[in-house]
N, C-alpha and C positions, 0 to 999 in steps of 0.2 A: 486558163485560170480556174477553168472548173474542176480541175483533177486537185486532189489533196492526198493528206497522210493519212489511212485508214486508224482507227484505235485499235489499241492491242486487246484480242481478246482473251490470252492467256493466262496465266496467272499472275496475277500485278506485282510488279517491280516496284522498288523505293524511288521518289520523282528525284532525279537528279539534281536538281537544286537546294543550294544549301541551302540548313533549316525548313525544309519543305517536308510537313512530316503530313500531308493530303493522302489518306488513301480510299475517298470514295469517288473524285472526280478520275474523268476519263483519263488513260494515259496515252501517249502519243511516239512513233518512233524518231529517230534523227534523221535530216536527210539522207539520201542514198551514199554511201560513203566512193562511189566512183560515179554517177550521172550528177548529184548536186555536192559534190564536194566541198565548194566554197561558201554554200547555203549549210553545209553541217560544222565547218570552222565559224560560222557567224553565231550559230547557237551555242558554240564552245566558248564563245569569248563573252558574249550577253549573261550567259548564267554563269561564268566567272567561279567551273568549279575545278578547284588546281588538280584535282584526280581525274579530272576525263583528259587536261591537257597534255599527260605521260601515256597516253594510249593511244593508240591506232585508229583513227578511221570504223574500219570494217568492227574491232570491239565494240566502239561507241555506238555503231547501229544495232549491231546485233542482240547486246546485254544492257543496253541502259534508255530509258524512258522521262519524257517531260511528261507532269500531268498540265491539264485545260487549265489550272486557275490561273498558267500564264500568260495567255493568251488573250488578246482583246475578241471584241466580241465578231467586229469585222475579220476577224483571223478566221471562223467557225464556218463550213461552208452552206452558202444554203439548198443547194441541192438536197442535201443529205445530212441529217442528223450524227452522222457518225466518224464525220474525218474535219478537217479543217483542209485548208488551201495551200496550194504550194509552197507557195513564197510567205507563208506564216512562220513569224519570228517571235519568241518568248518576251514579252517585254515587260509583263507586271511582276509584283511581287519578288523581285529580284537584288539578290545584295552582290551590287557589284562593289569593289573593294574601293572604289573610288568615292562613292556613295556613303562609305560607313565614317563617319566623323565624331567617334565614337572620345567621351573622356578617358583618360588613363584610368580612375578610378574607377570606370565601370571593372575592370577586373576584378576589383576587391568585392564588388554586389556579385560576381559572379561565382565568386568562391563561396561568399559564403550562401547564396542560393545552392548549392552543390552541398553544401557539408548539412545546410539544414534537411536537405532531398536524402540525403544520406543517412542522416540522424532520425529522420522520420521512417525510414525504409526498417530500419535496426528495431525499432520500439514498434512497431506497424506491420506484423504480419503472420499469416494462419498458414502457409506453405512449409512445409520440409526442407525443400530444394530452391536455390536460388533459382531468379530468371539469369540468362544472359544480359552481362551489365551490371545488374544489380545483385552481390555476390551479399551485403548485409537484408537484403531483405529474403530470409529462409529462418528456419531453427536455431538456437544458438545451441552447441556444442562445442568439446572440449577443443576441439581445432578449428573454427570459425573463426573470422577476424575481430567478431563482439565485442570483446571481452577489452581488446588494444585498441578498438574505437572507440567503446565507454570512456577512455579513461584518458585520452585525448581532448575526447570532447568535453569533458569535465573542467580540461583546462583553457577550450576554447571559451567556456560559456562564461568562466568565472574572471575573464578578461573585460566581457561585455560591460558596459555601461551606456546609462543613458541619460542625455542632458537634460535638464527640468529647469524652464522657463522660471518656473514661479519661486525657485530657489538659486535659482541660476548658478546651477552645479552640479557634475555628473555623480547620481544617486543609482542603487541598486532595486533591482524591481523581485519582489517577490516570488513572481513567475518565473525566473529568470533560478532563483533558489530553491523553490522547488522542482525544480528539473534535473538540477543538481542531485538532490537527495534522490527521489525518482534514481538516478542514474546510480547511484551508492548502493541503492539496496538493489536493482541489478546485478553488480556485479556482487554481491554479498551472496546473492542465491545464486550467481551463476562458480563464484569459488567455494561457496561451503555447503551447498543443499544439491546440487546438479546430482550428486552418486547419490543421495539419499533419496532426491526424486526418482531414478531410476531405477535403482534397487527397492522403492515403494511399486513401482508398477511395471516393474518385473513380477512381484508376488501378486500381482493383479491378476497377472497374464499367465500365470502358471498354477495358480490356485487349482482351477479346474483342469491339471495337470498340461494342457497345450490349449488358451483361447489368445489368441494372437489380437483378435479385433473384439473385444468383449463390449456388449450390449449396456446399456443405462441399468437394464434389471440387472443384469449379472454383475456390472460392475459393483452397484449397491452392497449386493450379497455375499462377494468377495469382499468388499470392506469391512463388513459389518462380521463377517467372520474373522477376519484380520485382527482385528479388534478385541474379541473376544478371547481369540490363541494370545494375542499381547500381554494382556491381563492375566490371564495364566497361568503364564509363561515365570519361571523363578526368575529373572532379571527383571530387573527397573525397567518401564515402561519410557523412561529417561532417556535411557540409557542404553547402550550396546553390550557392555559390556560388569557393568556394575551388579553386584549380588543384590538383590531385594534384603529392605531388613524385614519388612514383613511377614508373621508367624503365617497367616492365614491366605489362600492363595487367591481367596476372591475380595482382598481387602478392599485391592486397587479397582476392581469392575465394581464394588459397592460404593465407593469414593465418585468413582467416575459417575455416575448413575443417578445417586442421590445427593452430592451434594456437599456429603456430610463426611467432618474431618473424624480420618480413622486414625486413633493411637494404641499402635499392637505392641511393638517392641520399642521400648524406652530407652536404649543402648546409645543410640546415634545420638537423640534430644537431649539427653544430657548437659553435653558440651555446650549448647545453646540455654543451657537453664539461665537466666537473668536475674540474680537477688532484687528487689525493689521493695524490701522492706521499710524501710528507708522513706517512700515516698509517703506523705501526709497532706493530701491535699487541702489544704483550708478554703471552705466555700461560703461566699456569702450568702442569705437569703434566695436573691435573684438565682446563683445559681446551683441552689439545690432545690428551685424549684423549677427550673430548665432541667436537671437529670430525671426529678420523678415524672417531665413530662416523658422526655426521652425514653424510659425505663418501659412506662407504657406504651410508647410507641415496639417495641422491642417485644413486650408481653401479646401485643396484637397478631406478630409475625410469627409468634410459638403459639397460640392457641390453634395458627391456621394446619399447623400439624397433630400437636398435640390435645385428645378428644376425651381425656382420661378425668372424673368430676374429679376426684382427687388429687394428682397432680394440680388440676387446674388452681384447686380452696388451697394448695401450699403456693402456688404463686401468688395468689392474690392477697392471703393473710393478713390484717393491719390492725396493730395497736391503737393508730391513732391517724388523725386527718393531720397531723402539719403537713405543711408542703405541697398542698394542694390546690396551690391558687391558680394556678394555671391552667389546670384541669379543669377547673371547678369555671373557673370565667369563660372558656369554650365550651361547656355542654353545652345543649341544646336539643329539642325534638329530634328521636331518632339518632341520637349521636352517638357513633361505634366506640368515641374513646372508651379505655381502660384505665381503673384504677390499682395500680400495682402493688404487691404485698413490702411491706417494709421490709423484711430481711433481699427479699427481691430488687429493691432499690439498694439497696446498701451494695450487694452484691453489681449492681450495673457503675454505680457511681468507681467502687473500687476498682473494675475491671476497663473501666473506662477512661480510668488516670493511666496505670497501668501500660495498659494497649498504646495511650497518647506518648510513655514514655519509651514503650520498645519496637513500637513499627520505626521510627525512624535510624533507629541503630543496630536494626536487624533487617531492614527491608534489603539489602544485597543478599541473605539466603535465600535458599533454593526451599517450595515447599513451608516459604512463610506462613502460612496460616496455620500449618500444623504444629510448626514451633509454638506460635504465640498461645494456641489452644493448652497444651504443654504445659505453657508458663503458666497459664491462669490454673491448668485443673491441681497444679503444685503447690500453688498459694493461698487458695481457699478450699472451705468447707460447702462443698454442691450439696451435702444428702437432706438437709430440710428440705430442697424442693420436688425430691422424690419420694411417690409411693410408694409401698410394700412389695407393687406388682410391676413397676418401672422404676427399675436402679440408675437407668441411664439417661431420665428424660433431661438431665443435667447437661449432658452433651450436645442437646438441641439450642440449647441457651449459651453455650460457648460458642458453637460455629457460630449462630446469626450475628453476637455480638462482636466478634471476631471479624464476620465480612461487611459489616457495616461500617467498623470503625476504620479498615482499610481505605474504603471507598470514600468517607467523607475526610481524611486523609488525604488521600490523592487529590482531590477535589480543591483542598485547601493550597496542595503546593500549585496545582494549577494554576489557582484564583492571584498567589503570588506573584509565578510567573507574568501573570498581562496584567498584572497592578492591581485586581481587582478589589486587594487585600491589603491596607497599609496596618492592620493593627500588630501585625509582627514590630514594627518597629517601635512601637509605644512600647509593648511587652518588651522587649531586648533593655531597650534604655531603663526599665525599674526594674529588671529583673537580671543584673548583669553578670552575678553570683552566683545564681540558682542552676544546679544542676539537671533541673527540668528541661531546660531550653533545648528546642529541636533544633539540631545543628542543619539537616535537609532544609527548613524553612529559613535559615537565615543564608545556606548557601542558593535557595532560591530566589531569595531578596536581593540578596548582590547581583545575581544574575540580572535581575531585576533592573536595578539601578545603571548597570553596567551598558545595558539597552540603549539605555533613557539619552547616555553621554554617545552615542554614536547616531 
């Protein structure tokens, strides 16, 4: 009884029993496959694995290992730390097939444990190269199988539902939707940007004629060069392939840079010229005294550029205090507000109906804000609020006005979008005629509504 199976000290083997995935516990050989033969068929049929029972004897000793966590503890010999006992039999931990009384429907948890292992494998990884097994978890490239698993999955997920007590009906979970998208714009970059990413960093990597593994610095300085040649360059920055209409070749690196809408060649803008002569806004009190606040609000953000005293005395000019209640009720010790020149309001007020009636029926072009600067520098007269020695400070006060009203714009269909905003639909009902109406805000309000019933 005192003899045992030595442990192997080789290089460790997979433990033979299924699902036994142990590989820091000792491993153990099978009985002798001719002195204990019938003690090495007892181990064959206890761990019940249908691959060692197509094999030989003499393989099963030679190639294949139990580790100790099947073993009891009385199995362990005490002589010696390093073997267990002859007549030691595998008994714990063990799925004999008799044992497993398993639901039918465990399969279905089993798949889908597998496809989410899968799906997390695809979206989860910094490697090149797959491992063995796991063929989605590497880089995605144009022959990977990503691309036919995204879109798989897309349709597994949007099957998914989940039941809700508290309404007691299967409802869709948000998470669940944006995974979806997540997975849309995958495959969006991986069908339409994959050659543009590569061919971006290929000129990365070739910049400095052959850097194959290029540094954080270098990479930087290659960009920043890249950049630079782009701009330069007579093609659209856009574009691949499209002529620039720009006369001047550093228009776009001074666009880029500062900020500020450049209008060189007026050929293309044209076709986007907008009449809106037409519009007459009629404003009540309240809100033309909401514009002259606005207007200085506006005059705040151009003095931070503009340092000129002259320029400055034309913007501020005023005949007269109407309209300054607003103003005038917030001052206070220290208080930064501005009071803006009358032709300066007239100018904001105009430019700000304006804007309110062409961003929404021009916002699908390309390079909006340069149209819309466009429209306005065609419609009105800028040169009052320029000095003798600044012809252009007029263009300072079209971009800002121009990207403000964008933004609070967007803002507003947002605020639509999640309801934040029901006064569309007051305006719609009294104004059902009026050619002013933003059709984006009222197609965001149905959206809106459209919600509400689902």
């Amino acid at each position: 009884m005192a003899s045992f199976f030595g442990e192997k000290k080789l290089n460790k083997k997979k433990c033979s029993v299924p699902y036994c995935s142990d590989k820091v516990s000792s491993q153990f050989r099978f009985p002798h496959y001719i002195r204990e033969e019938n003690l090495l068929n007892i181990w064959v049929n206890k761990i019940s694995n249908k691959t060692l029972k197509s094999l030989s004897p003499k393989t099963i000793y030679l190639d294949h290992r139990v580790c100790g966590v099947h073993f009891r503890e009385e199995m362990f010999s005490k002589e010696t730390n390093r073997g267990i006992i002859r007549t030691a039999i595998p008994e714990l931990f063990l799925f004999e097939d008799a044992n497993v009384n398993l639901d039918p429907d465990a399969a279905d948890t089993a798949d889908l444990i597998l496809f989410l292992d899968k799906l997390f494998d695809s979206l989860n990884c910094s490697k090149k190269f797959s491992l063995p097994g796991k063929p989605l978890k590497a880089a995605v490239t144009s022959s990977s199988p990503h691309l036919e698993f995204w879109k798989k999955s897309i349709q597994i997920i949007s099957s998914m539902k989940f039941f809700s007590l508290k309404s007691n009906k299967f409802v869709s979970v948000p998470t669940l939707k944006n995974l979806i998208h997540t997975l849309h714009g995958l495959i969006y970059l991986t069908q339409e940007l994959l050659n543009a990413l590569e061919n971006f960093f290929s000129c990365i990597r070739s910049y400095s004629v052959r850097e194959v593994n290029p540094s954080v610095n270098h990479f930087r300085t290659s960009f920043k060069a890249l950049i630079i040649n782009n701009f330069l360059s007579t093609h659209s920055p856009t574009s691949n392939c499209k002529q620039d209409t720009y006369e001047g070749p550093l228009s776009n690196l001074r666009e880029f840079f500062t900020s500020e809408i450049v209008v060189e060649n007026t050929e293309v803008l044209k076709s986007d010229l907008v009449k809106t002569n037409n519009i007459r806004p009629g404003r009540s009190k309240l809100s033309k005294c909401t514009i002259t606040y606005m207007s200085g609000f506006i005059l705040k953000q151009i003095f931070k550029i503009v340092k000129c005293s002259n320029c400055k005395r034309n913007f501020t000019l005023r005949n007269s205090r109407d309209q300054l209640d607003f103003i005038e009720a917030r001052q206070y010790k220290k208080c930064n507000l501005i009071i803006p020149g009358s032709y300066f309001t007239f100018l904001c007020s105009q430019a700000i109906s304006r804007l309110n009636f062409l961003i929404p029926r021009l916002c699908h072009k390309q390079k909006l804000s340069v149209i819309l600067a466009y429209n306005l520098l065609n419609q009105f007269d800028f040169k009052p609020l320029n000095c003798k020695d600044h012809i252009d400070t007029h263009q300072i006060f079209v971009s800002i006005v121009v990207k403000y009203s964008i933004f609070f714009w967007s803002k507003k269909i947002n605020n639509i979008l999640n309801g934040r905003d029901q006064k569309i639909l007051r305006y719609n009902e009294t104004n059902r005629k009026s050619v002013t109406i933003d059709p984006i805000k009222v197609i965001a309000y149905n959206r809106y509504k459209s919600k509400l019933k689902k």
